[in-house]
Steps between C-alpha positions, in 0.01 A plus 500: 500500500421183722136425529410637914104401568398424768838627690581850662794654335574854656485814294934511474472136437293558195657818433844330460349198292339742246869685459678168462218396217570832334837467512524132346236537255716838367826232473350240334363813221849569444643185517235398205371240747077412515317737655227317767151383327252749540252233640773487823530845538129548459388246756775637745379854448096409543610294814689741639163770429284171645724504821455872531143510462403283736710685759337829392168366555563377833682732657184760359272242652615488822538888575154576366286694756201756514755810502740386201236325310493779232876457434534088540284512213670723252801219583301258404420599167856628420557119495409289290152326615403331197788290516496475873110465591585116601695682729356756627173286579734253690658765684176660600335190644801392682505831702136504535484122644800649718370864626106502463450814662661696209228292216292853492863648389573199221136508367557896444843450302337216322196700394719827344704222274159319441390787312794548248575074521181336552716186364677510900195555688312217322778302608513550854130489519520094329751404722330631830213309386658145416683556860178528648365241341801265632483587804123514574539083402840487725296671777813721490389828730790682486522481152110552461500784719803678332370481093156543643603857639659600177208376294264729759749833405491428123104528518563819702694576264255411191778330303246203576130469491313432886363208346798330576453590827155391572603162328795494745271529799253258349764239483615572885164496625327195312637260719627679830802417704657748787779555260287595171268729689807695682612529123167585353471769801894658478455527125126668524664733709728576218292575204146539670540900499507416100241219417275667736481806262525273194287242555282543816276211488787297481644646781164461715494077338801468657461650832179321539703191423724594809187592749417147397808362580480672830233353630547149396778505749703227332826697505769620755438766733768706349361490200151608606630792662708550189134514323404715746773753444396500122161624554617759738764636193187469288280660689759803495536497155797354454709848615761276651561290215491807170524317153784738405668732765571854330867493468494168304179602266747594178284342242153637396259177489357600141847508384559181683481145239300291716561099422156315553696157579283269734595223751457230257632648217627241286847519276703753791846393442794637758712523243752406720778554172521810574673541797819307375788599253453436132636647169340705288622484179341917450678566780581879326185568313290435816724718691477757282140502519452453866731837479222684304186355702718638824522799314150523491437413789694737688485749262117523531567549859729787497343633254166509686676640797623813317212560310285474856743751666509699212112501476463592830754793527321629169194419611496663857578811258220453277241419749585778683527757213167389360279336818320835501395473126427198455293401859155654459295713823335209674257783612504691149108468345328380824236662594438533889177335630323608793434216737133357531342566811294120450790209413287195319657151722589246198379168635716189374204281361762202418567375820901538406538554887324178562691298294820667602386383891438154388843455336661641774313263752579205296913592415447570922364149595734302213814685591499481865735228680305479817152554578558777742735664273193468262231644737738814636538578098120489460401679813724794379308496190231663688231364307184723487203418647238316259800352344577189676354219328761566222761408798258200571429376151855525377628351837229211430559455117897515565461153761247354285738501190788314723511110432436456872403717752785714691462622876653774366182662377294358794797696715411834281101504561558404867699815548277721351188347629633589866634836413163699427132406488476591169711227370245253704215638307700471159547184532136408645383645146761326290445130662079570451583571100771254456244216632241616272756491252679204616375278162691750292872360645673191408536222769878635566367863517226405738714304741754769564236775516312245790818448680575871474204630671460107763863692583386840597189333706712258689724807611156668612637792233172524323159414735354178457160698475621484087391198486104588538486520113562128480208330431534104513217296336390347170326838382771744532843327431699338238739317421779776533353632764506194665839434476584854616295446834696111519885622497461833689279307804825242481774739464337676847415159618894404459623810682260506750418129591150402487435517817491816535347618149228322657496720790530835291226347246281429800516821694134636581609848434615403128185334411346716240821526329516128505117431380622490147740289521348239773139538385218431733165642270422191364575141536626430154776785520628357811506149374744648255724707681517186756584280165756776323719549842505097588607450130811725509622345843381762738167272657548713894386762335147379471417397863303824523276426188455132568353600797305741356365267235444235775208703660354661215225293467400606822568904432285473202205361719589787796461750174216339353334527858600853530341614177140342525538652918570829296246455207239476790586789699461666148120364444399599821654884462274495205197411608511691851560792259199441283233484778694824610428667213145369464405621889628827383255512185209420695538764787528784216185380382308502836636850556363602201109388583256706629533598910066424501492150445728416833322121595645462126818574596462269771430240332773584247758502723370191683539335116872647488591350863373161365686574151824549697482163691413249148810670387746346747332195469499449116904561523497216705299309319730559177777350689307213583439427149829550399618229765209268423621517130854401527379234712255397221836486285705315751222229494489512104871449476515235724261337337642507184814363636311166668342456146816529327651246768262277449521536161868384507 
């Protein structure tokens, strides 16, 4: 028979050929003439098996689909796939590359021969990942995109591990381009459904990776919308991208053989022999047993199928001959309990429900693609009252733990600072114990949680009257603290202008708040709030307490004035008092004397009259010595100053 690969002979053609070998080969036998060499009817015969193999495969290939997936594959293995794996993997990533809405179907055929021939799976699986490879350094999309896909269903499919998937979108997203993150995002669409139940932190690395992306803003607009749609699907769960839909979920995953084969694997061959013609010299003895492994294979299957619907005929018999005997009374040996009239409340001591809130608050604020998104989420929450400063502290710890600090928070406490007055007063309290705690944070920390709360102030969201627990001088600051007060007076200096933070810091009615801050009490707390704001570039600010520090030598001598004109007043309350009380003494004692002796009385009272009048005078005479003395001391002092003048 003449050699025909690589041609299309019809089915009569062939037909006709095979009678006319017959027919010559059964002349030459009785003619005594050679018969052919068995090496040229062998390699004839295996090509012939070759040419019909790979048309088997195919044609199965290409009519696969969710309803006749059951049936393509008991094809399949009635040929010959250990001979024809080379083939079968080339035929499945050609019509992949080709139709990729049907990879779901291919992944599902591949898995149900994966788990009697691991030897084809592997296969598929090395060449998927050397195409990558090649055409992640090509910059190849199409390509990229395609074998990406299929990688994402064989993970779904757990004939791979979803560490090759996280190194996948590792690669795409080390060094971003428009065209790796659209991959990165199509193929976490894919397989998320999976890796999210497999490896969750992973998962939440990689979408924090993508927030990050986001809001650098260094790709298309396409793309960020594409990154957009992701955390939407996310959010959702993943319903509209299942790992496995039903119909195409044939294999059990802990009968599955997973292949733990990472990106950078080294030693994957394609093996690339495999898909072309070549002689086997146990052409017959492998045939023979690929027959009995088919056997088996199929054998197992219809065997399984009888025994199931024999089982279950004889088992719906059983069951229902013996369900009675065998099921015990649920209510057999209970004993009925009256109901208490007092029910004892179990109290969760803990704090389960806390922790549950603060989970949920933080997968809230972390998952959330805008900031009102983020705040309707929250608000629906309906967070009891006494239990907001867990929304405040985890809203503050999750900006401070950003590398810089993202409006998007600042957006988030603005809302809720203007929805309810409770919200003001929450974060009142938390901005008094984060700046008594502001030494705790690192210098990154500390600037975003300043810029966080200089946001809310600037937006007159929270009242500036929060700022009355600021107090700026040597005593009662440090270093920390110093630097918190220096970026959040910028950040509201830079949104406001400093004109008019002037104006607000200067308002009359907002003076008490402001005392701390702008100390007036003593001169050396002034001269340092004056230094601290002219050092960090704000100087305007100060006008007020130059001022004040301009005339204070002349306050202190109106208050020194003040107190001696008070101490005075004081002296002579005292002594008007005392000659009170001894005029009172003396009349009780006159009283008291005998009503005979009255020119005694007389004169008695005559000596009181004349008692009374010294009185006044000796006050005055007091003062006079008091003046007299400092003017004694005035004179000493001065002369102690000529000497020392002199002296010099």
């Amino acid at each position: 028979m003449a050699t025909t690969a690589g041609l299309y002979v019809p089915p009569w053609k062939k037909k006709q050929m095979a009678e006319e070998a017959a027919k010559a080969n059964a002349a030459n036998a009785a003619n005594g003439a050679d018969q052919p060499t068995p090496s040229t009817s062998s390699r004839s015969l295996q090509l012939e098996t070759w040419s019909a193999l790979q048309k088997s495969i195919n044609g199965i290939v290409n009519r696969v689909n969710p309803s006749n997936i059951k049936q393509m594959c008991a094809l399949l293995f009635s040929s010959n796939l250990i001979r024809g794996r080379g083939l079968l993997a080339r035929s499945l990533l050609k019509a992949q590359q080709i139709s990729p809405s049907f990879t779901s179907t291919y992944a599902s055929l591949l898995s149900v021969i994966n788990t009697k021939l691991p030897e084809t799976g592997e296969l598929v699986l090395s060449r998927l990942i050397l195409n990558f490879r090649r055409s992640y350094k090509r910059r190849d999309k199409s390509l990229a995109l395609s074998t990406s896909k299929f990688i994402a269903h064989f993970v779904n499919q757990s004939m791979s591990h979803e560490l090759l998937s996280l190194q996948i979108l590792t690669l795409l997203l080390s060094n971003p381009t428009s065209d790796s993150v659209e991959i990165a995002v199509q193929f976490t669409k894919e397989c998320g459904a999976y890796v999210l139940e497999a490896s969750p932190k992973g998962m939440h690395a990689i979408m924090e990776r993508f927030r990050g992306i986001l809001h650098e803003g260094e790709i298309d607009k396409r793309v960020q919308f594409e990154i957009e749609r992701l955390f939407a699907v996310r959010k959702n769960g993943f319903k509209e991208y299942p790992s496995v839909v039903e119909e195409l979920d044939l294999v059990e995953r802990d009968e599955q053989i997973t292949f733990e084969i990472g990106l950078d694997e080294e030693g994957l061959e394609k093996e690339e022999g495999l898909d072309v013609f070549r002689e086997d010299p146990d052409y017959e003895e492998n045939e023979k047993l690929w027959g009995k492994i088919k056997r088996e294979i199929l054998g197992e299957d219809s065997d399984s199928d009888t025994e199931d619907s024999s089982g279950s005929e004889s088992g719906s018999d059983s069951d229902s001959d013996h369900s009675s005997a065998s099921l015990p009374d649920p209510t057999e040996g209970v004993v009925a309990v009256p109901p208490t009239p007092h029910t004892q409340k179990i109290e969760d001591m803990s704090e389960q429900a806390l922790v549950n809130l603060r989970r949920t608050i933080y997968l809230t604020i972390m998952s959330s693609a805008g900031f009102e998104e983020c705040c309707h989420k929250l608000a629906k929450m309906n967070i009891p009252d006494g239990r907001e400063s867990e929304l405040v502290n985890m809203l503050i710890e999750c900006c401070s733990q950003e590398r810089t600090f993202l409006r998007y928070y600042g957006l988030i406490a603005q809302r809720f600072c203007l929805m309810r007055r409770r919200w003001q007063e929450a974060f009142d309290s938390s901005f008094k114990e984060n700046y008594d705690t502001i030494h705790r944070l690192e210098t990154n920390k500390l600037r975003n949680v300043a810029k966080l709360f200089a946001h809310i102030m600037h937006t007159d969201a929270l009242p500036w009257t929060s700022l009355e627990h600021v107090r700026l001088n040597e005593d009662d600051t440090t270093s920390s603290s110093r630097i918190f007060v220096k970026i959040l007076v910028q950040e509201m200096a830079e949104n406001l202008g400093v004109e008019k933070l002037r104006e607000r810091f200067e308002n009359p009615l907002m003076e008490v708040p402001f005392s701390g801050m702008f100390p007036k009490d003593e001169p050396r707390n002034t001269r340092f709030a004056i230094n601290f704001f002219t050092s960090i570039g704000l100087g305007p600010l100060t006008d007020g307490l130059r001022e004040h520090l301009k005339n204070a030598p002349k306050l202190i001598m109106e208050k020194a004035r003040k107190e001696q004109e008070r101490i005075a007043l004081l002296k002579a309350e005292m002594s008007s008092s005392e000659s009170d009380s001894s005029s009172s003494s003396s009349s009780s004692s006159s009283s008291s004397s005998s009503s005979s002796s009255s020119s005694a009385s007389k004169k008695k009272s005559s000596r009181r009259r004349r008692k009374r009048s010294p009185s006044k005078s000796e006050s005055e005479s007091d003062e006079e010595e008091d003046t007299r003395d400092k003017e004694r001391k005035e004179r000493r002092e001065k002369k102690k100053r000529r000497s020392r003048s002199n002296s010099k």
